[in-house]
C-alpha positions in Angstrom: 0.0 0.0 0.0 1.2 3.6 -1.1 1.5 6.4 1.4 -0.1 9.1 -0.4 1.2 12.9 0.8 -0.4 15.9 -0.3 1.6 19.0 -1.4 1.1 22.6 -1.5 -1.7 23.0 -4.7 0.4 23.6 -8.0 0.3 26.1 -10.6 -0.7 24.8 -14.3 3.0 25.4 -15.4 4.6 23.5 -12.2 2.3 20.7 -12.7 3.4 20.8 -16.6 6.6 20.5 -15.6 6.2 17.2 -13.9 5.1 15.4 -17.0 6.8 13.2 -19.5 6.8 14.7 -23.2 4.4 11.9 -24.4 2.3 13.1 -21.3 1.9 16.4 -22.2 1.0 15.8 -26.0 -1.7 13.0 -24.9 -3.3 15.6 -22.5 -2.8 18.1 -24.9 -5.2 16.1 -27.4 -7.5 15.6 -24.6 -7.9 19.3 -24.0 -9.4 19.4 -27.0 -12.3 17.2 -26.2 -12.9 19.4 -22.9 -10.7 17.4 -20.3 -8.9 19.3 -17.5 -6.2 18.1 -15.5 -7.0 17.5 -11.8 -4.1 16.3 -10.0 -0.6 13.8 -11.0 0.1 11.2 -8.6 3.9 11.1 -8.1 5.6 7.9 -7.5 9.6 7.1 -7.1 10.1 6.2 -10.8 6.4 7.7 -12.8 3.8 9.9 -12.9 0.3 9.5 -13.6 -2.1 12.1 -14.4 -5.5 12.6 -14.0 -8.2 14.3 -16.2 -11.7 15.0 -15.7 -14.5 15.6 -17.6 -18.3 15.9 -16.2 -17.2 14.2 -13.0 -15.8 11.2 -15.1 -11.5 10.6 -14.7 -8.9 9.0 -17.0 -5.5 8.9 -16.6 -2.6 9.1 -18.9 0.8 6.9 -17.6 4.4 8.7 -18.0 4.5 6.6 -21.4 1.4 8.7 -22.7 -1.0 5.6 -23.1 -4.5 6.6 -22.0 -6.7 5.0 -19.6 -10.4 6.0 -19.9 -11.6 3.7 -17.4 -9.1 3.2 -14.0 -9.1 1.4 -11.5 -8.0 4.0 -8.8 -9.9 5.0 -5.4 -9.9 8.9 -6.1 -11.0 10.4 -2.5 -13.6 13.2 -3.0 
């Protein structure tokens, strides 16, 4: 089990920043069709992002592969 530990909120351009290229031009095509990203989950050696769109979240793994259906527990 992961020990999750919140930050300080991040701008748009910090949380950019902690992306991987094929990241940011997967969520960049997902902008398109109204997705915003809500938070990245940090690990030792990835990230994972999270996108949400009328309440609905996918996720998009550091290699830019698109998950429109996760299996995460996403507290509220």
């Amino acid at each position: 089990m992961s020990i999750e530990r919140r930050i300080k909120e991040l701008t748009d351009s910090e949380n950019w920043g902690l992306l991987s290229m094929a990241q940011q031009a997967s969520i960049t095509e997902l902008y398109r069709y109204g997705y915003n990203l809500a938070f990245i989950r940090l690990t030792i050696s990835n990230s994972l992002a999270f996108l949400s769109l009328d309440g609905q979240y996918i996720t998009v793994n550091t290699e830019g592969d698109i998950d429109t259906n996760p299996n995460c527990d996403i507290r509220k």
